[in-house]
VEXLONU-951363 format. One line per 5 residues: number of its first residue (from 1); their letters; for each residue x, y, z of C-alpha. Coordinates in nm, 2 decimals. Example, Ala and Ser with C-alpha at 12.3 -4.5 7.8 and 13.67 -1.06 7.14 Angstrom:
residues 2
1> AS> 1.23/-0.45/0.78  1.37/-0.11/0.71
END
This chain:
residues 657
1> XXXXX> 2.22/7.94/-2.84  2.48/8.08/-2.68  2.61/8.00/-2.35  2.56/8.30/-2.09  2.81/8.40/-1.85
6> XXXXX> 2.81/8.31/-1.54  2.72/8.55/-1.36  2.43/8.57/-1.56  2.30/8.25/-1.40  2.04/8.23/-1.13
11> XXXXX> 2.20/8.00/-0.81  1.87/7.75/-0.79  1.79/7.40/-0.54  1.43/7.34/-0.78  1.40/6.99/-0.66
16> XXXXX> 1.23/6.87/-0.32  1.33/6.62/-0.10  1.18/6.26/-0.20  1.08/6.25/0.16  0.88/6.54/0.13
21> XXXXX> 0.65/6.42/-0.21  0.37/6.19/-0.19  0.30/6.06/-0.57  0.06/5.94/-0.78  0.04/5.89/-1.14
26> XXXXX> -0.09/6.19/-1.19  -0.08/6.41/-0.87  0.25/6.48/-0.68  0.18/6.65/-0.36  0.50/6.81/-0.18
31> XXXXX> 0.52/6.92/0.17  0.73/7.23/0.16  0.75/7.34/0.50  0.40/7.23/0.76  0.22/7.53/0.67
36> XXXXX> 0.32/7.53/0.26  0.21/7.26/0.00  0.28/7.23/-0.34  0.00/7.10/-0.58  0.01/6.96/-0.87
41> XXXXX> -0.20/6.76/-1.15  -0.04/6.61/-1.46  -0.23/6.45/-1.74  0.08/6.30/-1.83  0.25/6.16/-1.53
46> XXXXX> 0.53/6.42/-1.59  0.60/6.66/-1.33  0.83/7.00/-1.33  1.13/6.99/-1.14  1.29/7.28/-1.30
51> XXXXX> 1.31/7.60/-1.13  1.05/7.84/-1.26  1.07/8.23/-1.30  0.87/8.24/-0.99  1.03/7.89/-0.80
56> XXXXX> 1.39/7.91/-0.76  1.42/7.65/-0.42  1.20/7.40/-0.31  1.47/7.24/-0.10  1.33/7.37/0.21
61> XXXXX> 1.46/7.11/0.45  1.23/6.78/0.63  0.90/6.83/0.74  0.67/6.61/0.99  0.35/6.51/0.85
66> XXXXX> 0.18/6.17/0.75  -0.04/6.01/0.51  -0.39/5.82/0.56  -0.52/5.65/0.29  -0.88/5.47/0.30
71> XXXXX> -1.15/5.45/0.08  -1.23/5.85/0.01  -0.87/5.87/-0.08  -0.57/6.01/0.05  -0.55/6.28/0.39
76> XXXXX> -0.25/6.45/0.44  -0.18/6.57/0.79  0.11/6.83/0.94  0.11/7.02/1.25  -0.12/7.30/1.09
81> XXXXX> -0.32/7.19/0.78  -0.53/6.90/0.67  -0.56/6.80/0.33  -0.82/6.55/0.17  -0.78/6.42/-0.18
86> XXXXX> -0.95/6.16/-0.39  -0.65/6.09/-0.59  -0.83/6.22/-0.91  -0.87/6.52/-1.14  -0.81/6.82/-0.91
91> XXXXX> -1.20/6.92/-0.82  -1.38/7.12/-0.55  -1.54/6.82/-0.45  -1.19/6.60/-0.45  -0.96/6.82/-0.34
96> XXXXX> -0.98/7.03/0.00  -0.71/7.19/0.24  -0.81/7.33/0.62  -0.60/7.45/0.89  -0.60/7.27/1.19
101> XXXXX> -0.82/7.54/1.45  -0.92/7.78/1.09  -1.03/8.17/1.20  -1.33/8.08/1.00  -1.56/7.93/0.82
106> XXXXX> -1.35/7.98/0.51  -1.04/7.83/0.62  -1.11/7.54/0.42  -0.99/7.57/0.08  -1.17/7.38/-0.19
111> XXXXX> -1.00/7.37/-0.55  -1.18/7.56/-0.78  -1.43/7.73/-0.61  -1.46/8.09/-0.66  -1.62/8.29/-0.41
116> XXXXX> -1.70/8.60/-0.59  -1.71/8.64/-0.97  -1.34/8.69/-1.11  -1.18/8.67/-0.78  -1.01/8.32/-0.73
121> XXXXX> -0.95/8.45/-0.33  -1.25/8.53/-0.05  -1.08/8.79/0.20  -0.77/8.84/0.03  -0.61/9.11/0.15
126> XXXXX> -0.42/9.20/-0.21  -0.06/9.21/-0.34  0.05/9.43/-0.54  -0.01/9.62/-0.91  0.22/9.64/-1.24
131> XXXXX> 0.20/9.98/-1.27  -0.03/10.33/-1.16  0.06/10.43/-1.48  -0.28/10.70/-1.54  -0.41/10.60/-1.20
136> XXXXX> -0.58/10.89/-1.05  -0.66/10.71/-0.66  -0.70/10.40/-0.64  -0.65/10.06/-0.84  -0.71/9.72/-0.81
141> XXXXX> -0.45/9.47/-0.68  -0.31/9.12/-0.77  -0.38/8.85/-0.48  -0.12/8.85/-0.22  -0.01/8.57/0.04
146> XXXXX> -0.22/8.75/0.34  -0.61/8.66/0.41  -0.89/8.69/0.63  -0.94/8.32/0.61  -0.63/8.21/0.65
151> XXXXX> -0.50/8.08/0.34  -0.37/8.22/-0.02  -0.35/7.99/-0.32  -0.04/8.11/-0.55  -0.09/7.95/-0.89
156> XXXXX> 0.31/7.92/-1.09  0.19/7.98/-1.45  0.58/8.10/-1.54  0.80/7.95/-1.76  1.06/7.72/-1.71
161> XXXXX> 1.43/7.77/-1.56  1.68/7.57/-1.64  2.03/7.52/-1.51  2.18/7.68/-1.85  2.01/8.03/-1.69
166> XXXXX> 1.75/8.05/-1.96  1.40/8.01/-1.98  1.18/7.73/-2.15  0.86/7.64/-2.24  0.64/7.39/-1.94
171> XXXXX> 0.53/7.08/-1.96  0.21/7.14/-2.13  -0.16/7.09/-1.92  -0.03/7.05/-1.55  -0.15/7.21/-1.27
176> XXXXX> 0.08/7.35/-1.06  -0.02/7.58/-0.71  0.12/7.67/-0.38  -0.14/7.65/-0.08  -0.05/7.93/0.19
181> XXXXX> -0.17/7.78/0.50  -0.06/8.04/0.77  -0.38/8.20/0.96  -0.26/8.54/1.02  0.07/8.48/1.04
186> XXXXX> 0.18/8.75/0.75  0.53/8.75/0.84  0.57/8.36/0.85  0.40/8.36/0.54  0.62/8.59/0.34
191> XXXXX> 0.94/8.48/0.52  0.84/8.09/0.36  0.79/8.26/0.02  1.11/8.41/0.03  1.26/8.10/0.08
196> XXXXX> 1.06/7.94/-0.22  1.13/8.22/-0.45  1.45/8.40/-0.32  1.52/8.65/-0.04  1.49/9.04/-0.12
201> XXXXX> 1.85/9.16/-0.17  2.05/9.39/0.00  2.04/9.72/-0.15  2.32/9.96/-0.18  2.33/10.21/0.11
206> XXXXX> 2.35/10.48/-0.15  1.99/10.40/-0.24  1.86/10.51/0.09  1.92/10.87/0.04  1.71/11.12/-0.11
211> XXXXX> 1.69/11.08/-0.54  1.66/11.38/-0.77  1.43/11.32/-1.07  1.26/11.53/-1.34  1.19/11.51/-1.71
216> XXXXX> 1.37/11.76/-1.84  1.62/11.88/-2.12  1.91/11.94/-1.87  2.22/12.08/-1.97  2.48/11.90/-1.81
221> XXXXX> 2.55/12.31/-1.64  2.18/12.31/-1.54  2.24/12.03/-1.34  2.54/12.05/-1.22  2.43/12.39/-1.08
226> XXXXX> 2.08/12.23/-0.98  2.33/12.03/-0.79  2.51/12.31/-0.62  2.22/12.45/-0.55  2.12/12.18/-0.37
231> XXXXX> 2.39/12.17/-0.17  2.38/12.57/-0.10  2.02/12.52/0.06  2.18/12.23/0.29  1.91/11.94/0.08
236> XXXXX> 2.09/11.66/0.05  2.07/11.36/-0.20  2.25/11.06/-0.34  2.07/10.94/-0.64  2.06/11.19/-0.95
241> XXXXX> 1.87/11.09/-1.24  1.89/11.19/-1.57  1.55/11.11/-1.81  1.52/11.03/-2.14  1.67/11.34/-2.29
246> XXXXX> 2.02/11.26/-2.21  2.03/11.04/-2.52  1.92/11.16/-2.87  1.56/11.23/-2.88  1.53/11.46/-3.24
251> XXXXX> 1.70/11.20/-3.49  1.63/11.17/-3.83  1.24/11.03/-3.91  1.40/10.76/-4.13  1.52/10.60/-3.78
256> XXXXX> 1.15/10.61/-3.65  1.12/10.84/-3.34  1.36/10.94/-3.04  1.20/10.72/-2.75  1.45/10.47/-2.76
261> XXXXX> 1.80/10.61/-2.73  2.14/10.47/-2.63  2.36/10.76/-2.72  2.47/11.09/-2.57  2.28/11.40/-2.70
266> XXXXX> 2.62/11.58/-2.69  2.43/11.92/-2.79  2.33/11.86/-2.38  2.62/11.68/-2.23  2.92/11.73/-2.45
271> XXXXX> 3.16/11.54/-2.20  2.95/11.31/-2.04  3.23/11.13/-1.85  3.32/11.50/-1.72  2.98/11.55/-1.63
276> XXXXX> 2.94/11.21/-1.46  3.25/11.23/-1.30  3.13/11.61/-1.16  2.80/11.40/-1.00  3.02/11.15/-0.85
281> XXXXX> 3.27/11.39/-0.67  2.96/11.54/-0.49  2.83/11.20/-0.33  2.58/11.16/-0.61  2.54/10.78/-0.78
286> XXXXX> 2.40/10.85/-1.18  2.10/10.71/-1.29  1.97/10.71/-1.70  1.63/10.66/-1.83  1.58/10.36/-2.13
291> XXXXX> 1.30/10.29/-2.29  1.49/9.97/-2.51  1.18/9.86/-2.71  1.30/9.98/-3.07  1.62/9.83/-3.05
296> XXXXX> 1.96/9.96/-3.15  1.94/10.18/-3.47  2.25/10.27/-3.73  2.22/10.64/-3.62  2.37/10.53/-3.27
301> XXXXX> 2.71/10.49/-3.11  2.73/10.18/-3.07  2.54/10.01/-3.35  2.84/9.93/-3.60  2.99/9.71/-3.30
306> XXXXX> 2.63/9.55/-3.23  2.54/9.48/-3.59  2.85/9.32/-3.67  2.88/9.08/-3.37  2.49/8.97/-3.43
311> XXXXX> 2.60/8.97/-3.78  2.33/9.26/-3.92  2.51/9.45/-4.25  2.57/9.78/-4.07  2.58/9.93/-4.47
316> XXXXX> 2.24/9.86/-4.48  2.18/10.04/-4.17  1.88/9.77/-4.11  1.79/9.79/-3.74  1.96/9.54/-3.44
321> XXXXX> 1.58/9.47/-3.30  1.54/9.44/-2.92  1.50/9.05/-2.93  1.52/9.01/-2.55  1.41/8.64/-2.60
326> XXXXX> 1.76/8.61/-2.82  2.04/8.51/-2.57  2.26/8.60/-2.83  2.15/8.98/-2.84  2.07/8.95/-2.48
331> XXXXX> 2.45/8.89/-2.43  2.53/9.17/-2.70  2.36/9.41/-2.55  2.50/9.43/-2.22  2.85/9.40/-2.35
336> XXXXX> 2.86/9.62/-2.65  2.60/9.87/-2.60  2.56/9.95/-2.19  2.89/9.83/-2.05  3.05/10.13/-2.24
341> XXXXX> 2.82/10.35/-2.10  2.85/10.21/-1.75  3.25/10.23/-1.79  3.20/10.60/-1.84  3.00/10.64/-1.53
346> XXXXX> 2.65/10.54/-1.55  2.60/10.35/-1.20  2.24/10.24/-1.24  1.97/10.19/-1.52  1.57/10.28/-1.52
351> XXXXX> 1.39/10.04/-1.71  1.09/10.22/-1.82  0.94/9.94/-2.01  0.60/10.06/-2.12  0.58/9.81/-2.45
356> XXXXX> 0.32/9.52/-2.32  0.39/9.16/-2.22  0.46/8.95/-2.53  0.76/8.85/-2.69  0.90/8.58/-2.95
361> XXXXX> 0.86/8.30/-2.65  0.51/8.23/-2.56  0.41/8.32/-2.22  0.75/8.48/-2.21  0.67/8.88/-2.03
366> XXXXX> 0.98/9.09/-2.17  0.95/9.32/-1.86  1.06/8.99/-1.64  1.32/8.91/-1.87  1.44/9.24/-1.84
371> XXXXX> 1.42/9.27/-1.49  1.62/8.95/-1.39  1.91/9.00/-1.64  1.97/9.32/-1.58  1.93/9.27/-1.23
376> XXXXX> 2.26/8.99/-1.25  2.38/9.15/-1.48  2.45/9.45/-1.25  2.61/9.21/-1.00  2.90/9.17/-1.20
381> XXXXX> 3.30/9.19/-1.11  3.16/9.24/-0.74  2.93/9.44/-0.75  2.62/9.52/-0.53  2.35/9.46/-0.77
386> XXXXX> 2.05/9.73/-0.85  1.82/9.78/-1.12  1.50/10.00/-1.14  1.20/9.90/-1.33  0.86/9.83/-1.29
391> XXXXX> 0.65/9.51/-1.13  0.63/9.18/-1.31  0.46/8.96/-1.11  0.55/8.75/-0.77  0.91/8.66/-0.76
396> XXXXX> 1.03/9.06/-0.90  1.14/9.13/-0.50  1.46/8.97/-0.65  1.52/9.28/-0.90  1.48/9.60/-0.66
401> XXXXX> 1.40/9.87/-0.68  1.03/9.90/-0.81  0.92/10.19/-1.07  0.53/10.22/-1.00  0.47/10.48/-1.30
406> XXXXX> 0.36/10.84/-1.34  0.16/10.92/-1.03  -0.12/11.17/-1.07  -0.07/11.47/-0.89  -0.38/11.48/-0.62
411> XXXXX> -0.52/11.41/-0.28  -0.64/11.07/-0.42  -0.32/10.94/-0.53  -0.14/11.06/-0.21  -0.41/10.86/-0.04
416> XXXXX> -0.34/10.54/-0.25  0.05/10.53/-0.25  0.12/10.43/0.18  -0.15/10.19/0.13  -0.03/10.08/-0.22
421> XXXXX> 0.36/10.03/-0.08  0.25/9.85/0.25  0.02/9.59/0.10  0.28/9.51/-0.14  0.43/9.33/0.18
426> XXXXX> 0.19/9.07/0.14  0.35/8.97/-0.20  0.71/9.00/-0.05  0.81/9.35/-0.24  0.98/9.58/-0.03
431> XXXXX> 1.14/9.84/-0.23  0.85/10.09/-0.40  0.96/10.34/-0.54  0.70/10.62/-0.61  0.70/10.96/-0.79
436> XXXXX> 0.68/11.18/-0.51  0.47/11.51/-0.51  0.33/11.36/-0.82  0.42/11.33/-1.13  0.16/11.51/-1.37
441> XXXXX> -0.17/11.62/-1.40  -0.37/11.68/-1.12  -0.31/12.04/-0.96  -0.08/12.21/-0.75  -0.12/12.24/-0.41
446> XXXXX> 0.17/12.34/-0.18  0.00/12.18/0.17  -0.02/11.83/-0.09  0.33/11.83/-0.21  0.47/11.91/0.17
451> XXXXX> 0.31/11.57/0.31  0.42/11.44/0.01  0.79/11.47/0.11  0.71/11.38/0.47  0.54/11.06/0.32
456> XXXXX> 0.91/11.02/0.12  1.11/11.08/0.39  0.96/10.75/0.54  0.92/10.56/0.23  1.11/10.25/0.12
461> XXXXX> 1.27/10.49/-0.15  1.23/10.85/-0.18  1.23/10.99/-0.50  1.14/11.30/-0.60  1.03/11.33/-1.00
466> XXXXX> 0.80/11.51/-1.21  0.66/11.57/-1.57  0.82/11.80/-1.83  0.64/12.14/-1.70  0.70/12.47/-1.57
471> XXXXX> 0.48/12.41/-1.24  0.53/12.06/-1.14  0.88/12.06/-1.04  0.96/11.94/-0.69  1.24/12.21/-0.59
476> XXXXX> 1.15/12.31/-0.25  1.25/12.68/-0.31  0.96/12.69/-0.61  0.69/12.63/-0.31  0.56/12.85/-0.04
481> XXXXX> 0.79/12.96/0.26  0.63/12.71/0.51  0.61/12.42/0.26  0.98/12.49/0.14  1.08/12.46/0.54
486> XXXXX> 0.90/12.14/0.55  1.01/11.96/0.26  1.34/12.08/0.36  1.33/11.87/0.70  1.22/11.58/0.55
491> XXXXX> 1.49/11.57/0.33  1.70/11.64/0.57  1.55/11.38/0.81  1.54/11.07/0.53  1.93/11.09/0.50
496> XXXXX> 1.98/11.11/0.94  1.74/10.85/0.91  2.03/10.62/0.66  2.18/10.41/0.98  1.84/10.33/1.06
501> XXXXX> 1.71/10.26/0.71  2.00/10.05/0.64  1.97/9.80/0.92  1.62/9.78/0.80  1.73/9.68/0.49
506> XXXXX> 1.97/9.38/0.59  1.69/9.28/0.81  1.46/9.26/0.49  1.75/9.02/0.31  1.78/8.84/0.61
511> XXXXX> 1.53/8.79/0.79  1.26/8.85/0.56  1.10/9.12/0.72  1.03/9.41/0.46  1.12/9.76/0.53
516> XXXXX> 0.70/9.86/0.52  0.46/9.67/0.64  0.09/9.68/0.67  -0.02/9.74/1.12  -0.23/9.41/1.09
521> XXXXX> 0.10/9.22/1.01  0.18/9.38/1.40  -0.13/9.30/1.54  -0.36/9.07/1.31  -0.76/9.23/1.41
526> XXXXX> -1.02/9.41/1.23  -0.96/9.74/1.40  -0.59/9.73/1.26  -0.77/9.67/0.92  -0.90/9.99/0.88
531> XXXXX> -0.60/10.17/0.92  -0.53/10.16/0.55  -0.28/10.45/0.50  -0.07/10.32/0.86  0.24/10.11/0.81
536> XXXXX> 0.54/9.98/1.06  0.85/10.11/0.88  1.18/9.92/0.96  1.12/9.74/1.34  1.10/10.03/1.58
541> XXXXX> 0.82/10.26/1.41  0.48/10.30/1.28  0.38/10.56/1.06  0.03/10.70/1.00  0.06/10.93/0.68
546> XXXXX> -0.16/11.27/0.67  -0.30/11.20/0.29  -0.61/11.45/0.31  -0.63/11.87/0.30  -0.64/11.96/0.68
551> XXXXX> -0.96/12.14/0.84  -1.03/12.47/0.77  -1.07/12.58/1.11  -0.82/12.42/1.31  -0.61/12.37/1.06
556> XXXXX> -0.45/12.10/1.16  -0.42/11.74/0.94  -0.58/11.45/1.08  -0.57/11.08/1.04  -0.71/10.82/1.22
561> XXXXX> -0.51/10.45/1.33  -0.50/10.17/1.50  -0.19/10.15/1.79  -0.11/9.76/1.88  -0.14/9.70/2.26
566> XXXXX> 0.15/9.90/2.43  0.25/10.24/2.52  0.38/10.46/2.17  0.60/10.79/2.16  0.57/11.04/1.91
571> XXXXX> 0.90/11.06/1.74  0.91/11.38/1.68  0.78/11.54/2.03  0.78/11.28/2.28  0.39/11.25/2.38
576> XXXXX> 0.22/10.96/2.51  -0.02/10.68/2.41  -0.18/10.40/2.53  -0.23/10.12/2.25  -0.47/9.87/2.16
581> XXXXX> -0.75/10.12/2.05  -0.78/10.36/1.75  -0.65/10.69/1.81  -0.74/10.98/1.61  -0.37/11.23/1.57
586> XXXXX> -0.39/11.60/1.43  -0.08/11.79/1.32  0.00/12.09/1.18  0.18/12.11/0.80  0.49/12.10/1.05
591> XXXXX> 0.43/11.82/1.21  0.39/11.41/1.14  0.24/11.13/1.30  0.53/10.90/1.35  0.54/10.68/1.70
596> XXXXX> 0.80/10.47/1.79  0.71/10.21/2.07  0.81/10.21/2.38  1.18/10.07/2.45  1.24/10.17/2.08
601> XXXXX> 1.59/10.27/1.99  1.68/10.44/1.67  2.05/10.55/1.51  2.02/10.87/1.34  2.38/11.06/1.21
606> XXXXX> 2.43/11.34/1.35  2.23/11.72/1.17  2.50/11.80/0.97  2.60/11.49/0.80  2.42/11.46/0.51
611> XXXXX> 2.63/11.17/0.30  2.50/10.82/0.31  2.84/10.64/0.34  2.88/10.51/0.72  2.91/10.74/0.98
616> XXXXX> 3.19/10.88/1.19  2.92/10.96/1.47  2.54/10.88/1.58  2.28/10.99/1.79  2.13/10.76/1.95
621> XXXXX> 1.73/10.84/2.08  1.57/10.62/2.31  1.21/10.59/2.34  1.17/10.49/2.71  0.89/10.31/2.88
626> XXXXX> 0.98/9.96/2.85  1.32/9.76/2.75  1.48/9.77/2.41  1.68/9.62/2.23  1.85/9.76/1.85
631> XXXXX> 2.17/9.56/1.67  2.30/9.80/1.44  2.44/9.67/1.07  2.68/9.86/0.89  2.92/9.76/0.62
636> XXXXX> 3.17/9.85/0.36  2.88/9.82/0.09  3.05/9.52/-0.15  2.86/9.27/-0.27  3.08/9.03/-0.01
641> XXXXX> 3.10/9.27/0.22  3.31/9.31/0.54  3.04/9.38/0.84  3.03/9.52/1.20  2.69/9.51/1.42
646> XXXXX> 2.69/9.69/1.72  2.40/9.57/1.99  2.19/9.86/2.19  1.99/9.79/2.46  1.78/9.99/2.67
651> XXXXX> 1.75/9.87/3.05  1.39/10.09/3.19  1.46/9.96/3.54  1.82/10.11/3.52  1.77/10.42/3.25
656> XX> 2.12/10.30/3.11  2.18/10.23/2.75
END
């Protein structure tokens, strides 16, 4: 095997302090942090102390707890939990954790037991999904770390990671969970798994703005006009996509078909370092489409190079295969097929893996694989790293942003996707990104696609895509006067929004506090519950998304929410409520329900700046009624980067900021 360069290796601290562990010959039970265990039953006596795709640090610093043994076994006690063990076989009648003072009857955790058929967690309130991939509504969800009772068991089933950077097989027959002790703390709870797994990194401030997406046959003069006319109607973005047909698509049969494609289609872009280059002067980062399950085939650019450093005859044109469990190709493929492609221009890859989960390394999902190397990978000579694919499993908050498929164009799926992007919180990924207005299918519906771009404008990332069709693309001129005016502001508004979003963002690698978050993480009751579709975006606002027709009569949109105890402004006009009730809101297509608490203080730049590089100006609103406090980040967007924070505060007795 070939080494891997470094900065294709994961920075790990896999092993605990022997302080922390209490051993037997077969059980080793490690106190992570006094609300955070570590589980685990070996038939062997051998435990893991590697990292795993899912555990990069369990170095999480002493912890206060102590150990009673007597004749039932051992009890483990920290400030919060209690466990009891019998020292055996892990059982439901040997092995039990509580918390100290539960919320209920179901606070104590017995191994094993399942509550309901195939679901391993009573009350969970869910994590997040692969994909929504042909998802019309709603889907079902993996477990998350969030839970009426009180506790979420994560069970680490991933491979092996060692200090070489690559992955390898488990010991064989061990048990090995994480017990999630933390009532309804959600934040404490996700900030702990960030430090187990990872934080979420710090996105580029480029990925804030508005993205441009559609699966079409560009010319690189179609979108290079697309682009002016962009500018021309004052809609401003800073992602432009290109999808799958900017490589070869129509190639000969005896190279199999044109999914996979690593080579310019220069019938479409004859110069595509002119035609990046033309993107790039107008603000705009590049994104390409892949789909790299069929490997690297002799009719491409760069297969001669490929074959002959993996050592493939390139006279017998015999496929390179995408062996993504193959360091060596790994490796090869970075450096002789997209690093060319990235030297031209290309500033950021979509990984639309849509191949299954098996590859030559048991257990081994190539999605993962591909996330996290790419991920590095794109954190090279300095860089701030960024990749785009779709979800594989806890741990992928390390490789933002998220891909979650080709959305369904209805009510239903409008519906889903707040709900969808907040619960995802409880799983520690922060940086959805969805198809916005919907991707296929479905029908068209002008009033639909306009709260679909309000929804955008206050999503973690707002990208606008659609299928290959006359009638589904998402140009705002294509759509009814009043539905063109309001997808207009809210393009308009994401980008003012930037300073804002941005501060968010280093708050999510820092502090562990992602961008969208479900209202019960603000206020943990059953009445916050049921607002399904409502979610806190960044630490000033809460958002309750309009996701259903409005009434015929009045019509106005409606939604109903839950407001935490406090007094809330709406953003947008300045009205009044009281919390700790459910309030019913109704707007017109115009308006949104967006309420920013009282003391609140938000950085927009000013109406006419529509870049997302730091600005020369802000303007400043405060949402009086009570003190506030805002520290601004801003920084010269390396991947070390230089930083300034400026500190706001609001002072209600004095009306001075």
């Amino acid at each position: 095997m070939a080494d891997l360069p470094q900065h294709l290796i994961i920075a790990t601290s896999p092993v605990a302090p022997a302080a922390n562990q209490v051993v037997g010959d077969h059980y080793r039970i490690t106190v992570l942090t006094s609300r955070l265990l570590r589980l685990e039953y070996s038939p062997t006596g051998r435990f893991e102390d590697r990292a795993t795709q899912l555990a990069l640090h369990r170095d999480l610093g002493p912890v206060d707890f102590r150990v009673v043994r007597d004749a039932a076994g051992l009890h483990l006690f920290t400030d919060a939990l209690v466990l009891d063990y019998d020292e055996g076989p892990f059982s439901s009648s040997g092995l039990t954790v509580r918390l100290s003072g539960g919320p209920g009857y179901h606070s104590e955790w017995r191994y094993g037991v399942r509550f309901q058929p195939d679901k391993w967690q009573p009350g969970n309130l869910g994590g997040t999904a692969r994909t929504l991939d042909g998802v019309d509504g709603s889907r079902p969800l993996e477990d998350g770390l969030v839970s009426t009772t009180g506790y979420a068991i994560l069970e680490d089933t991933g491979l092996a990671l060692g200090e070489d950077g690559w992955v390898a097989s488990r010991i064989e027959g061990n048990t090995d969970l994480y017990y999630f002790g933390y009532g309804w703390d959600a934040a404490d709870a996700v900030r702990d798994f960030y430090r187990l797994t990872g934080p979420q990194p710090l996105l580029p401030r480029w990925a804030l703005g508005n993205w441009w997406s559609r699966y079409h046959a560009y010319t690189a003069d179609e979108y290079t006009e697309l682009v002016e006319r962009f500018e021309a109607e004052q809609l401003p973005f800073s992602v432009a996509v290109v999808d799958m047909d900017w490589h070869k698509v129509d190639i000969d049969p005896r190279y199999g078909h044109g999914w996979t494609g690593f080579s310019w289609n220069t019938h479409l872009f004859p110069n595509p370092r002119d035609f990046l280059a033309q993107l790039h002067s107008r603000g705009l980062r590049v994104s390409l489409n892949l789909h790299p399950a069929d490997g690297v085939r002799a009719h491409e650019d760069r297969y001669l190079p490929l074959a002959t450093r993996l050592g493939v005859d390139a006279a017998s044109e015999h496929p390179v295969n995408f062996d993504i469990a193959n360091p060596d190709f790994l490796v090869a493929y970075f450096e002789e097929v997209l690093h060319p492609l990235e030297d031209e221009g290309v500033d950021l890859w979509w990984l639309d893996w849509q191949q299954g989960s098996y590859t030559a390394i048991p257990g081994l999902d190539p999605l993962w694989m591909l996330n996290h190397f790419h991920f590095l990978d794109s954190a090279r000579d300095g860089r701030r790293p960024l990749t785009f694919s779709r979800y594989a499993g806890p741990g992928s908050h390390r490789y933002p942003v998220g891909f979650s498929g080709d959305t369904i164009t209805t009510w239903a799926s409008l519906d889903f996707q707040p709900y969808f992007t907040a619960t995802a919180a409880n799983i520690g990924y922060g940086w959805w990104s969805h198809d916005i207005g919907g991707h296929c299918f479905g029908v068209r519906d002008d009033e639909m696609a306009a709260r679909w771009f309000q929804l955008g404008a206050f999503s973690p990332i707002n990208r606008l895509h659609s299928t290959n069709e006359e009638f589904s693309g998402k140009e705002p001129w294509k759509f009814s006067p009043l539905a063109r005016q309001v997808m207009g502001e809210a393009l308009r508004l994401r980008h003012r929004l930037v300073p804002y979003l941005y501060t968010a963002a280093e708050r999510a690698h820092r502090l562990g506090e992602p961008i969208v978050r479900p209202v019960y993480w603000l206020d943990p009751r059953p009445e916050a519950l049921a607002a399904r579709t409502s979610f806190a975006f960044g630490s000033e606002l809460l958002v309750a998304p309009i996701t259903s027709p409005a009434d015929r009569g009045t019509t106005l949109g409606q939604v109903s929410t839950w407001l935490p105890a406090g007094e809330w402004v709406d953003f947008f006009t300045g009205v009044r409520y009281s919390g700790g009730r459910t309030v019913q809101l109704h707007r017109p297509l115009t308006g949104y329900p967006v309420l920013a608490k009282a003391g609140a203080i938000v950085p927009l730049t000013l109406p006419d700046a529509y870049g997302t590089g730091t600005p020369d100006a802000l303007e400043v609103h405060v949402f009086t009624g009570a003190d506030g406090e805002f520290t601004l980040y801003e920084d010269d967007d390396a991947a070390s980067p230089r930083v300034v924070t400026t500190r706001f505060t609001w002072s209600e007795a004095n009306r001075t900021l």
